[in-house]
C-alpha positions as a Python dict, from the first residue, in 0.01 Angstrom:
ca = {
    (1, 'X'): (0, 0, 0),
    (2, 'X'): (136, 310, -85),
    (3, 'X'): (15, 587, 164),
    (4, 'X'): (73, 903, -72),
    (5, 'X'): (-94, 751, -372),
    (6, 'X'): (-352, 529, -235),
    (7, 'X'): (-262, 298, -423),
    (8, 'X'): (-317, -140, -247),
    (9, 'X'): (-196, -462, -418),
    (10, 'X'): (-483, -691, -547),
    (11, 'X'): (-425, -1025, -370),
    (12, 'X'): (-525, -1226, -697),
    (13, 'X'): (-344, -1053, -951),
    (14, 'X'): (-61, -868, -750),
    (15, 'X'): (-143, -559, -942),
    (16, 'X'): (-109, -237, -740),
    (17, 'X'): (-460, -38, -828),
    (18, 'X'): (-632, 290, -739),
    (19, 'X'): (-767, 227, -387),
    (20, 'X'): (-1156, 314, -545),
    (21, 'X'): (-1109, -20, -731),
    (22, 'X'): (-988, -211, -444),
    (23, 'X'): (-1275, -379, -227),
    (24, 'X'): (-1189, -686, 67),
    (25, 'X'): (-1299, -1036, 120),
    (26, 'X'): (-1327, -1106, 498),
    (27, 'X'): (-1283, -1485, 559),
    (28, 'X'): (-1286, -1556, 921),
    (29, 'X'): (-1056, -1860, 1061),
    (30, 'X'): (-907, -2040, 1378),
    (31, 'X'): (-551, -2116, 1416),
    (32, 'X'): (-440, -2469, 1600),
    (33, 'X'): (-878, -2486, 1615),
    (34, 'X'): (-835, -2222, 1912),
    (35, 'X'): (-725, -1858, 1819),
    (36, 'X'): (-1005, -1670, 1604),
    (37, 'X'): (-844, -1455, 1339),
    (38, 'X'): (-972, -1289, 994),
    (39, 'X'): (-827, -1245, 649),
    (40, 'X'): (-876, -947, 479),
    (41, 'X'): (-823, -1044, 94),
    (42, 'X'): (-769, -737, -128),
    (43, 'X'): (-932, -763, -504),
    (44, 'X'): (-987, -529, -799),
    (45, 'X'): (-1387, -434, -770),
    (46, 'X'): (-1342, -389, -1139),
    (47, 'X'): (-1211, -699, -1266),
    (48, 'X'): (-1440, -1031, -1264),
    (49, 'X'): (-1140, -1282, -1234),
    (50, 'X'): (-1064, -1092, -927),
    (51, 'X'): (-1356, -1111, -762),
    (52, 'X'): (-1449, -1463, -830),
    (53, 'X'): (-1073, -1558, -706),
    (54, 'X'): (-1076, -1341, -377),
    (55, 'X'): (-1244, -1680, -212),
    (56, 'X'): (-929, -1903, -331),
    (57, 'X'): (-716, -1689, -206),
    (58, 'X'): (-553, -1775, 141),
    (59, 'X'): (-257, -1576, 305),
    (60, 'X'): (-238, -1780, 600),
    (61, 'X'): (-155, -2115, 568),
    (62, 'X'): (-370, -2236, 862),
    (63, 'X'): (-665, -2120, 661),
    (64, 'X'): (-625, -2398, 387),
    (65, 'X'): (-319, -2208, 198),
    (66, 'X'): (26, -2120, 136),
    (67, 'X'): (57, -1737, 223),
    (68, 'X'): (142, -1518, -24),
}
């Protein structure tokens, strides 16, 4: 994220993008089944592929993936 430009990176395409065409996928999780946590998965708003692949995204690999 780049504070001056408001710029994020897109976690499905790794594109940095305005932040009007950034939106987030919440998933919420449990790590070792006992400490609550919550992804926030950034995606273009904009782009179709990115919003259909914000729910296969997973940063933390407790969550079902390899983070990223």
């Amino acid at each position: 994220m780049s504070l001056i430009g408001g710029t994020w990176t897109c976690h499905v395409c790794k594109e940095e993008r305005p932040d009007r065409f950034i939106s987030v996928f919440k998933r919420a999780g449990l790590i070792a089944n006992r400490f609550p946590f919550t992804e926030n998965i950034r995606y273009c708003n904009d782009r179709e592929s990115c919003r259909r692949g914000a729910a296969d995204v997973h940063l933390m690999p407790e969550s079902g993936g390899s983070a990223s």
